[in-house]
N, C-alpha and C positions, 0 to 999 in steps of 0.2 A: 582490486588493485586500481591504483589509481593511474589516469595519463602520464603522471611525472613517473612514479616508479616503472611503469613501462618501460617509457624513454631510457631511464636509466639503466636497467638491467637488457636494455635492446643495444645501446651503443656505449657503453662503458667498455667493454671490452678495445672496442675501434679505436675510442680516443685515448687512453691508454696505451695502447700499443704506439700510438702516433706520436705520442709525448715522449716514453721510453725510446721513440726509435730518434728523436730529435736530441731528447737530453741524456743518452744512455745511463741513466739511473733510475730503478726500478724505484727508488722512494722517494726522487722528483715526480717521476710519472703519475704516483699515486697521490701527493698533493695536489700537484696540480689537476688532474685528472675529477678529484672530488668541488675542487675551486671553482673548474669548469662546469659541472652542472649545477655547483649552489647556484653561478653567475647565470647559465641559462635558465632555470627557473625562475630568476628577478626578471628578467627581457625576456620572457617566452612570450607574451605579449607582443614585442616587436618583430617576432620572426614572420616576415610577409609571406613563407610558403613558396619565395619566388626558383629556390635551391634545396635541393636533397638538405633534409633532419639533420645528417652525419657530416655533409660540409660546412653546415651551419657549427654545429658544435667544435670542428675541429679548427674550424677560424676561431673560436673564443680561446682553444684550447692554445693555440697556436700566439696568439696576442698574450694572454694569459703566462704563458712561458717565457716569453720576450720579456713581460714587465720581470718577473721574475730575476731572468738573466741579469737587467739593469739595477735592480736593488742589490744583486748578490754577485759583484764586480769582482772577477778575481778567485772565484770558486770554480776550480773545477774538477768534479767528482765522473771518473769513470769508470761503468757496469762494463761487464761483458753480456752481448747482445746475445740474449736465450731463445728468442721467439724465432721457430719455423720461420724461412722467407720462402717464397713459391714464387714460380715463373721464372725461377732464376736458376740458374748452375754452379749456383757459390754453395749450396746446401753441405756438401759434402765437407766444406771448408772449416765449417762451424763443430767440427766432433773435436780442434782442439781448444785451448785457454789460448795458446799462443796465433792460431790460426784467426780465432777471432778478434785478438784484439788485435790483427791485421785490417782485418776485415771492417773493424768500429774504427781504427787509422784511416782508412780512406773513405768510408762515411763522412766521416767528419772534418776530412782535407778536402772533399769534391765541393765544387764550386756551384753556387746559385745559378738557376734553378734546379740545376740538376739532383741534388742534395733534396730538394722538399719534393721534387717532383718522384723520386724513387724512393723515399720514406713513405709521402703517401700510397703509393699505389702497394707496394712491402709489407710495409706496416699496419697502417691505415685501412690496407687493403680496398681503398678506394676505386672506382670504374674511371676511365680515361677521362672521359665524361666530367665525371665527378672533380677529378684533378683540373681541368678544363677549366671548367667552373671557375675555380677559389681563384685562377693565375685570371681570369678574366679573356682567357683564352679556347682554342677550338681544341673538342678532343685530338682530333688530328696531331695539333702541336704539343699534347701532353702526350700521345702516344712515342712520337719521335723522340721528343725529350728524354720519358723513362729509357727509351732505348738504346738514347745513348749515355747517359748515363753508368747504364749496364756494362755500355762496350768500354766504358771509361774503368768502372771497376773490377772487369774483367781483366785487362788490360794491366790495370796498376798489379791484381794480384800477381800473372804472369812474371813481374817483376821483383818478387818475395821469394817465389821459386827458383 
């Protein structure tokens, strides 16, 4: 097996889940998801090693989605979010249709950075660290963030009930 198919059967999973959790469609995700490591294997070359493999990837995956976004003006396709979240207490929220697509409601209404910084850590299942990293900031302030975040979407659900 080679170094790329490594890579890609080691973080395919990560960056997909990070795309679906940004684009909530499962066959955005998977476009872009494959776009994303054709594009990392032309620039694997450029990766200076100076950041985590998986933040590397999810920055292209992340850019990669945006171009996406800009070419397809006006489209907007929404999944109901299937994937496990951990560390959180919305888990239980997720057993209905109607529950989640509360729940992908206020994903998608939470405001930057809150929104990418509780996708990655969720989704991504990235380390604070890691989140840290991509915002060019200290884990510190990506741990706060995700947190509040949380308390943001804890919060709005209290208000559905």
């Amino acid at each position: 097996m080679t170094d790329l198919e490594e890579l890609y059967k080691m973080y395919f999973r990560d960056v997909y889940l990070y795309i679906k959790s940004l684009s909530g469609n499962a066959h955005i995700a998977e476009d872009i998801t494959s776009e994303t490591f054709i594009k990392a294997i032309k620039s694997i070359g450029s990766f200076k090693g100076d950041c985590d493999i998986r933040v590397w990837l999810c920055q292209i995956a992340k850019n990669t989605y945006f171009s996406y976004l800009r070419k397809n003006k006006g489209i907007e396709l929404i999944d109901i979010v299937e994937e496990r979240q951990k560390d959180i207490n919305i888990e239980q929220e997720l057993t209905s249709k109607e529950d989640a697509m509360k729940i992908h409601q206020i994903l998608h209404d939470l405001k930057e950075p809150y929104k990418e910084v509780f996708t990655l850590r969720v989704f991504a299942e990235l380390s604070f660290k890691e989140i840290g990293s991509i915002f060019g900031k200290t884990e510190n302030w990506a741990c706060v963030t995700y947190h509040r975040a949380r308390k943001k979407i804890q919060e709005e659900m209290e208000g559905f009930q």
